[in-house]
C-alpha positions in Angstrom: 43.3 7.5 5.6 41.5 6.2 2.4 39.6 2.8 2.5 41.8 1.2 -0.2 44.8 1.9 1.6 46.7 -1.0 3.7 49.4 -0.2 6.3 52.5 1.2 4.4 55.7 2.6 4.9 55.7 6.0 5.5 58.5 8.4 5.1 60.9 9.1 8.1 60.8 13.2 9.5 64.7 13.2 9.2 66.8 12.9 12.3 66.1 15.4 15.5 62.8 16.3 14.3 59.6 16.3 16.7 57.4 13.4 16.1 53.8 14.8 15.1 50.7 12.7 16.4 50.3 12.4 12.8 53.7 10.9 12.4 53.4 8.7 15.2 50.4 7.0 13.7 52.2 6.6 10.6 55.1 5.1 12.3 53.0 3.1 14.2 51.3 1.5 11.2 54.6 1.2 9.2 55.0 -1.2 12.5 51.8 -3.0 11.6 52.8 -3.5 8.1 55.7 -6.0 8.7 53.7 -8.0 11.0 53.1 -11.9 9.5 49.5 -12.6 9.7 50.1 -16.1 8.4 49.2 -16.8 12.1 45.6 -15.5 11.7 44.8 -17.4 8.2 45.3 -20.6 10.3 43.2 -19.4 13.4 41.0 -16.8 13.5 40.5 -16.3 16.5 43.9 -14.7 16.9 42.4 -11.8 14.6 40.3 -11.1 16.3 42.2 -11.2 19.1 44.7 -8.9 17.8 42.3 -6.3 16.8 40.6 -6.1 20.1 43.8 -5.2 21.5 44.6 -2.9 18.6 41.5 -1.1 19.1 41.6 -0.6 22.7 44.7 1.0 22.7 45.3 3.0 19.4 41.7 3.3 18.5 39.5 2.8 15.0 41.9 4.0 12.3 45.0 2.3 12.6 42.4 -1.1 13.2 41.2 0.2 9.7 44.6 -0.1 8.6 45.3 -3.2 10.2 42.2 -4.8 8.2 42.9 -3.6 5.1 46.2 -5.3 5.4 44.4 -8.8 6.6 43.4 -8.5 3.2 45.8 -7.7 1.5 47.5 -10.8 3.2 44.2 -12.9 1.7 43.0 -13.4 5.7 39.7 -14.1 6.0 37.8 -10.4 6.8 34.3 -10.4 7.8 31.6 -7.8 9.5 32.5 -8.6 12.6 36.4 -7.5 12.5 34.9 -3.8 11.2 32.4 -3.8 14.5 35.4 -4.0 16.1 36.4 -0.6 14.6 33.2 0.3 15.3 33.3 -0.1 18.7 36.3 1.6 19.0 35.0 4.8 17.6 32.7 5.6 20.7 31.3 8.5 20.5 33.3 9.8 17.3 30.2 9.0 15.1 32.2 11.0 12.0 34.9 8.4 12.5 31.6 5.6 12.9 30.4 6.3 9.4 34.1 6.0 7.9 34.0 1.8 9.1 30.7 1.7 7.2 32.1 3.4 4.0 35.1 1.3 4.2 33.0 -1.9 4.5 31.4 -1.1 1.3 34.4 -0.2 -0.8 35.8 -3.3 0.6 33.2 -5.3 -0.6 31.9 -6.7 3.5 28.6 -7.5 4.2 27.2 -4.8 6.5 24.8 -6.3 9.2 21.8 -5.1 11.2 24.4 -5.1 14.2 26.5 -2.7 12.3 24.5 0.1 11.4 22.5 -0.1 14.9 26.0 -0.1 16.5 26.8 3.4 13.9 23.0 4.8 14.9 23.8 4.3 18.5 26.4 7.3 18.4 24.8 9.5 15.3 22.9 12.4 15.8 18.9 11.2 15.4 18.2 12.4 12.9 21.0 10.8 10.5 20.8 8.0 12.3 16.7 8.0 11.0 18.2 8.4 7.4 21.2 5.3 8.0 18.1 3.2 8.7 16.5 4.4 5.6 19.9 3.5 3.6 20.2 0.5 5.4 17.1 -0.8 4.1 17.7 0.4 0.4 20.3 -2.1 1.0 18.4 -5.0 2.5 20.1 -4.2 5.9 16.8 -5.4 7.4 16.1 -2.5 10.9 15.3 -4.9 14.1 13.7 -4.1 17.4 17.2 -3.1 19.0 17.7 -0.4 15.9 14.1 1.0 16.7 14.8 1.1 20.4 17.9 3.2 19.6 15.5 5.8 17.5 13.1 5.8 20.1 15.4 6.2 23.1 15.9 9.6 21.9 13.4 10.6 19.9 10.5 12.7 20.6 6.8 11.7 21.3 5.3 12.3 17.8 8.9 11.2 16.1 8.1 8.3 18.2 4.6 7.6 17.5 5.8 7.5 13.5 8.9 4.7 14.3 5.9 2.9 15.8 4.3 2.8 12.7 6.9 1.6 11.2 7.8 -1.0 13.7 4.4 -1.8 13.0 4.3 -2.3 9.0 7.2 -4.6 9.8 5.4 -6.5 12.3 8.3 -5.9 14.7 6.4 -5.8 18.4 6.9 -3.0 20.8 9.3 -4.5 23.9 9.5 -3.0 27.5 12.6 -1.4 26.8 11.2 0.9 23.4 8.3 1.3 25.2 9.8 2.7 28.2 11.6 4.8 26.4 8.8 6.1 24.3 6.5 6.8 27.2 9.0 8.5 28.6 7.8 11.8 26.3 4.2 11.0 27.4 3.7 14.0 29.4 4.5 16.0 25.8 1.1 14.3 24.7 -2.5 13.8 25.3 -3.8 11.4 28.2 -5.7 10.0 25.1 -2.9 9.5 23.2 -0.9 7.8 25.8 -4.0 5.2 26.4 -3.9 4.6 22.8 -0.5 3.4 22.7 -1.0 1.5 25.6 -3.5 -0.4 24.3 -1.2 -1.3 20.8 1.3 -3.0 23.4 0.8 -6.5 23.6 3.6 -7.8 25.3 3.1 -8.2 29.2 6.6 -6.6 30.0 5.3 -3.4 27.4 2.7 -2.9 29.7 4.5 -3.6 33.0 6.9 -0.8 31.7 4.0 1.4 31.4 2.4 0.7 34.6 6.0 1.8 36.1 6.1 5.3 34.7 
């Protein structure tokens, strides 16, 4: 499914012949298509309603779909209909980074919550380089974003999204640094005092204490 593409009719198999999956979704969303979305114009609420239930049972493309034809219908689309896509992607991070491409060709502000909800199911390292584009476009990272990195990063991979947590005077909580000391033993005693002593919140070193 391309971005630009709203629900459409698509072209019946003929009679008697087996209904691919692939069919299915396009009958599916030839379903969508005739739906009025006046409705949602007058309260949003119900859009979101209806996308929540879209995503939880036919999953992120066909809520793709459906959004692309909210605007089509000139209803109101913001960031937080796509995180609903997003959230229906789970695990499928490919599927994940296809909500953020769409989100640009559509023209939708992309929040911090977006790309840390993306990150959450990327591989580390491209999930290190979203943050990078995220910030070339003033998607500003926040402590939750760095406590995804960190959750699985190593200790020295840590030790260098500490630095950067630093330069943007974003402070260390329990949870990032519970999960950073969690690759203490792969360091120095030294090391690990050193950090400790950069944690200034009472709950950082409470989490430290407990390891």
């Amino acid at each position: 499914m391309r971005c630009g593409e709203p629900t459409r009719t698509i072209p019946s198999p003929g009679p008697g012949a087996p209904a691919s999956p692939r069919h299915r979704s396009d009958e599916e969303a030839t379903r969508l298509a005739r739906l009025d979305l006046d409705p949602w114009k007058a309260e949003p609420k119900l859009a979101m309603e209806g996308l929540k239930h879209l995503a939880s049972r036919k999953g992120p493309l066909l809520v793709l779909q459906m959004i692309r034809s909210m605007q089509v219908a000139n209803v109101r689309v913001d960031y937080f209909h796509c995180g609903v896509a997003i959230s229906a992607c789970n695990q499928r991070w490919q599927s994940a980074m296809q909500v953020l491409r769409c989100m640009r060709s559509w023209g939708i502000q992309q929040s911090t919550s977006s790309f840390n909800a993306v990150a959450a199911v990327l591989p580390w390292s491209s999930s290190v380089h979203l943050m990078a584009d995220g910030q070339r476009r003033e998607v500003r990272p926040d402590v939750v974003g760095f406590n995804i990195q960190l959750s699985r990063s190593q200790w020295l991979q840590g030790l260098g999204l500490l630095g950067h947590m630093n330069s943007r005077q974003l402070r260390l909580d329990e949870f990032g640094a519970s999960a950073l000391l969690a690759h203490k033993a792969q360091a120095s005693w030294q090391m690990a005092q050193e950090l400790h002593t950069r944690m200034e919140s009472r709950q950082a070193r409470a989490a430290f204490h407990k390891r």
